[in-house]
C-alpha positions in Angstrom: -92.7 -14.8 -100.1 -92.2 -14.4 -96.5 -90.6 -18.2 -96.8 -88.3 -16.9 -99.3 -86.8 -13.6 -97.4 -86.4 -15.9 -93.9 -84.0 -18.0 -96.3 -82.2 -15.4 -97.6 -82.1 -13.5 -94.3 -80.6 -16.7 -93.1 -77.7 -17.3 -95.4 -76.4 -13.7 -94.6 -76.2 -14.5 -90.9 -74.4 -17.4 -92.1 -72.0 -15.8 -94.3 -71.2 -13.2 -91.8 -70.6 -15.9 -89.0 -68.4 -17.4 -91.0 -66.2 -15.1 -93.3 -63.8 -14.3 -90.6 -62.8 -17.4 -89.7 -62.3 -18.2 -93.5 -60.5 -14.6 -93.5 -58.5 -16.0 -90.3 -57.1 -18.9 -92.4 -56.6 -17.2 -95.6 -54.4 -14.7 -93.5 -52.6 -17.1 -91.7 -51.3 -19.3 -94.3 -50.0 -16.2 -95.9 -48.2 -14.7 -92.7 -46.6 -18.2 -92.7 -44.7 -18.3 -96.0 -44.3 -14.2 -96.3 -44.3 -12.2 -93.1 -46.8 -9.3 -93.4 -46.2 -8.5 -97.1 -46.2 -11.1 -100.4 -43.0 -11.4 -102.4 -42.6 -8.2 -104.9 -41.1 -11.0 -107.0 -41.0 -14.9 -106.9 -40.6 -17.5 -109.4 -37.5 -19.9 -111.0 -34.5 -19.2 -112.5 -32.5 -21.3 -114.5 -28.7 -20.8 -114.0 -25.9 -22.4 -116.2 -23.2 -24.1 -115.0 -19.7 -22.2 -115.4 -21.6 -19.8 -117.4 -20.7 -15.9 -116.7 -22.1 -12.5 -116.8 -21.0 -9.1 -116.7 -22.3 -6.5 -114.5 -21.5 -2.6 -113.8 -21.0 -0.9 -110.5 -23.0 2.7 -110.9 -21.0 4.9 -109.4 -17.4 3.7 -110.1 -18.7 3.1 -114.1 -16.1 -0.7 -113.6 -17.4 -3.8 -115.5 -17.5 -7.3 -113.3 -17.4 -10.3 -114.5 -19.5 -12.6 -112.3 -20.3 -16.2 -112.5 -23.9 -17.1 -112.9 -24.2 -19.7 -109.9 -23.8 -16.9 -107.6 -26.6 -15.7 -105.1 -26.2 -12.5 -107.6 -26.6 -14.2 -110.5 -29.6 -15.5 -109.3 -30.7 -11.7 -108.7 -30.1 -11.1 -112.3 -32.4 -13.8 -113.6 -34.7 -12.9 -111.4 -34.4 -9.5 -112.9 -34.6 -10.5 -116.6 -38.1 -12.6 -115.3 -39.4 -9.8 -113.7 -38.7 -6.9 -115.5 -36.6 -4.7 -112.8 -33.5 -3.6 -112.4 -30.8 -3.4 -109.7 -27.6 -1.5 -109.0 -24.4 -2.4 -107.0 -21.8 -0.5 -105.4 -17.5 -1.3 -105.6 -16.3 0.8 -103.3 -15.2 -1.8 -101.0 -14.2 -4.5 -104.0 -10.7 -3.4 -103.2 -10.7 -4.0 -99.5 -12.8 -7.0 -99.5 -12.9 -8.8 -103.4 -17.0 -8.3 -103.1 -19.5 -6.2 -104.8 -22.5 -4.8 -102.5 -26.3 -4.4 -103.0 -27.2 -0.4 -104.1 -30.8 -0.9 -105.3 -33.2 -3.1 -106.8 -36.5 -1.9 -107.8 -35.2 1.6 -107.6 -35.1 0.9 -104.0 -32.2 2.1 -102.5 -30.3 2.0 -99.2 -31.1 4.7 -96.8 -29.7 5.4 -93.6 -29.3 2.0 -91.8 -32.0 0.6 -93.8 -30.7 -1.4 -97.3 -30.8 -4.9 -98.8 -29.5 -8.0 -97.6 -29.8 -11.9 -98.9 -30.8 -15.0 -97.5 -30.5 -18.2 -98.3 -32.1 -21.3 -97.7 -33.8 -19.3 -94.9 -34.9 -20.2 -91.8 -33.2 -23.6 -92.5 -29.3 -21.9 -92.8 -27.5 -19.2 -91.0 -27.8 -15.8 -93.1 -24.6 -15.8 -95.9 -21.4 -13.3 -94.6 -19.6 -13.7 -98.4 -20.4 -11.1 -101.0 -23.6 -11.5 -102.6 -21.0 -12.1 -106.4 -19.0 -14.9 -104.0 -21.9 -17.1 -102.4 -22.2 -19.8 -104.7 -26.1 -21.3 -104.9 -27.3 -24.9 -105.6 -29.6 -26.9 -107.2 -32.9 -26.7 -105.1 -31.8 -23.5 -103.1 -34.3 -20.5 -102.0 -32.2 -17.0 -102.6 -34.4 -14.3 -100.5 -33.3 -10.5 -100.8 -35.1 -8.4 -98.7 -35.1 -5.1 -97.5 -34.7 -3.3 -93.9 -32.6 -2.6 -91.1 -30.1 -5.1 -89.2 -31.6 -7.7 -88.2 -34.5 -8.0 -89.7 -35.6 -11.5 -91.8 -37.4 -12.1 -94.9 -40.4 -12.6 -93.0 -40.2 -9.0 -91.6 -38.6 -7.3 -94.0 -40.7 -4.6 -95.9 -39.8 -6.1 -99.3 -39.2 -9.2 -100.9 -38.2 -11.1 -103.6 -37.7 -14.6 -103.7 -35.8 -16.9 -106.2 -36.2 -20.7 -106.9 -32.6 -21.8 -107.9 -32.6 -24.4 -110.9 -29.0 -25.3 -112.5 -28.2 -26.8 -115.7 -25.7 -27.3 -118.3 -25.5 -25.7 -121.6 -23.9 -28.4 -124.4 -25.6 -26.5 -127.0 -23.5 -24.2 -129.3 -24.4 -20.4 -130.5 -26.2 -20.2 -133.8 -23.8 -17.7 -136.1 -24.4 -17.0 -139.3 -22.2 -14.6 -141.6 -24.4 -12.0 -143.3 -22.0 -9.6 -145.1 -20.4 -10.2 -147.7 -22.9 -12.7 -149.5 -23.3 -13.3 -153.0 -22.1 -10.3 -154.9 -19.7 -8.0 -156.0 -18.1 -5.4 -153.8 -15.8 -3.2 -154.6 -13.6 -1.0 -151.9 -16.3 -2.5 -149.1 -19.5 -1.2 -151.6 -22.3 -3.6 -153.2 -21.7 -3.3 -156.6 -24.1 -6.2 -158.1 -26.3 -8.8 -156.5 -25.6 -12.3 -157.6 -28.3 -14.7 -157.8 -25.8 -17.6 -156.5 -23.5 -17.7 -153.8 -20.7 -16.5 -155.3 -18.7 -13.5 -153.4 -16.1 -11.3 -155.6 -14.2 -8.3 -153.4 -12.2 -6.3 -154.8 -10.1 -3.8 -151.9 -11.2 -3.8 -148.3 -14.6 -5.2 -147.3 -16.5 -5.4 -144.0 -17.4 -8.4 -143.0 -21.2 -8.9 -140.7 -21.7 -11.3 -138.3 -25.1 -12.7 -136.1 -24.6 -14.5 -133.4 -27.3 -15.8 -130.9 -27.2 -18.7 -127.8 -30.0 -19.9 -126.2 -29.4 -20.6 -123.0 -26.3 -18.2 -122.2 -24.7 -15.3 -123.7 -21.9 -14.9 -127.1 -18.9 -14.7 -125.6 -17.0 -13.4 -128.5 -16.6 -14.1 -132.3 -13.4 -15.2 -134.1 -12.6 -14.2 -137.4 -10.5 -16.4 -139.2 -8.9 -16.2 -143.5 -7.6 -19.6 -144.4 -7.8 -20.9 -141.4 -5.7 -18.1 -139.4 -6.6 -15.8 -136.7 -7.6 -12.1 -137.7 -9.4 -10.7 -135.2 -11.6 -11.2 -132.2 -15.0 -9.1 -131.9 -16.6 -9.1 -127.8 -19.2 -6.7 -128.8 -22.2 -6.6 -130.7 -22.6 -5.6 -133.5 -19.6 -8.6 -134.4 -17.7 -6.6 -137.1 -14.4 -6.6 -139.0 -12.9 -5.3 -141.9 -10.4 -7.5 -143.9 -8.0 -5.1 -146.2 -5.3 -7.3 -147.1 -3.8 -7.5 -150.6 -4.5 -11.3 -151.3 -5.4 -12.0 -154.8 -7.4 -15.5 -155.5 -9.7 -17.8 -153.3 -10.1 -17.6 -149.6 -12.1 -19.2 -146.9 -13.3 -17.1 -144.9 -14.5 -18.8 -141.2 -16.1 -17.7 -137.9 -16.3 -19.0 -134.7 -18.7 -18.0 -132.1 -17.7 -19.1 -128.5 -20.7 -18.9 -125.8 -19.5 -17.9 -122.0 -19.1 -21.9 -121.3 -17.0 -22.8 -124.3 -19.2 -23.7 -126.6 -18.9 -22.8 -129.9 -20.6 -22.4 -133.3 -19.1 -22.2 -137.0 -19.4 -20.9 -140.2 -18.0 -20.2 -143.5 -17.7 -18.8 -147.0 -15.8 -18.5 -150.0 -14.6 -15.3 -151.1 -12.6 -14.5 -154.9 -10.1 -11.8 -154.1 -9.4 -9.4 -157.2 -6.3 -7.8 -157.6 -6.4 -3.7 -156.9 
């Protein structure tokens, strides 16, 4: 028994000898990579080449259109990963053709304290081009941190850091016409499910479209009535109502065009009855 408690007795001192050294290294090899305080984010994103995205300045309510490949477009993956948001300000886009930093996180500026971006750091000088302008590579490191002038990722009180990968997107949007399909509709109303594909309109009839792309966003959708142009639809839900006076058969066609240029295709036959 007595045996038994000297061994025990023994492995504490042991352990307590030893755990802050082991603390020591733990702590340095963190302080080496972050500062004093882990990433709030980190991981990969995946931009696409040529690829764009729209984003809206707060205060002024204006929509940007911003390239993906851009230090903030690597801020908006991140955001999509991580499940925050972010804000920027115009109010010198006028003066200087850039968009600024508000928030991210709900952290906001405040007082001489707001964010700032990094990239490739310590390896390259700190970026002096709008955060929408800088234009990232494959293999770079985007930090944006938060805190006064001159302070560096390492210091900073918050991080986030983003793993830039970049591909190309060949692949077209899926689109599929969903309204008007089999039936018979008359002034834009169901009338009688058809069990084959066979669409009858009689009078104006709203046409549905679903559009999807997996790696970037639908750009627009065309609608098209033997083969010419009718409208163009840049927001979902992808609607339009056809009411022309065209009595017989008509192809009606769709394209769905992705932020690269890709696009996807579909079709249907409609029989136009005379009103």
């Amino acid at each position: 028994m007595k045996k038994n408690i000297l061994v025990i007795l023994s492995l504490w001192i042991l352990l307590v000898i030893l755990m802050p050294s082991i603390y020591a290294q733990n702590t340095d090899r963190k302080d080496l990579l972050y500062g004093n305080n882990p990433p709030f984010w980190e991981g990969t994103v995946t931009l696409i080449n040529n690829a764009t995205f729209k984003v809206n300045a707060h205060a002024s309510g204006k929509t940007y259109t911003v390239f993906c490949t851009t230090a903030l477009g690597a801020l908006e993956g991140a955001s999509r990963h991580g499940n925050f948001v972010y804000t920027i300000d115009d109010q010198w886009y006028d003066q200087f053709g850039s968009l600024l930093l508000d928030s991210i996180a709900e952290k906001e500026g405040e007082g001489f304290d707001g964010w700032q971006y990094w990239v490739n750091y310590p390896n390259e000088s700190i970026p002096y081009v709008g955060v929408d302008q800088y234009q990232v590579k494959e293999g770079d490191v985007v930090d944006f941190f938060y805190g006064k002038f001159g302070v560096n990722p390492d210091t900073a009180s918050m991080l986030i850091r983003i793993y830039i990968h970049i591909e190309d997107d060949t692949s077209p949007p899926i689109v599929d016409i969903i309204r008007p399909i089999g039936g018979i509709y008359i002034l834009d109303r169901e009338i009688i499910t058809l069990p084959v594909d066979i669409t009858i309109i009689l009078g104006k009839i709203r046409i549905v479209v679903e559009a999807q792309d997996e790696l970037t966003n639908v750009a627009r959708i065309e609608f098209l009535v033997d083969d010419q142009g009718r409208n163009i639809d840049e927001e979902y839900p992808y609607e339009w109502t056809w009411d022309e006076t065209s009595f017989g058969r008509h192809t009606l066609s769709v394209l769905a065009y992705d932020t690269v240029g890709n696009y996807g295709y579909d079709e249907r036959i409609l029989w136009s009855l005379p009103s």
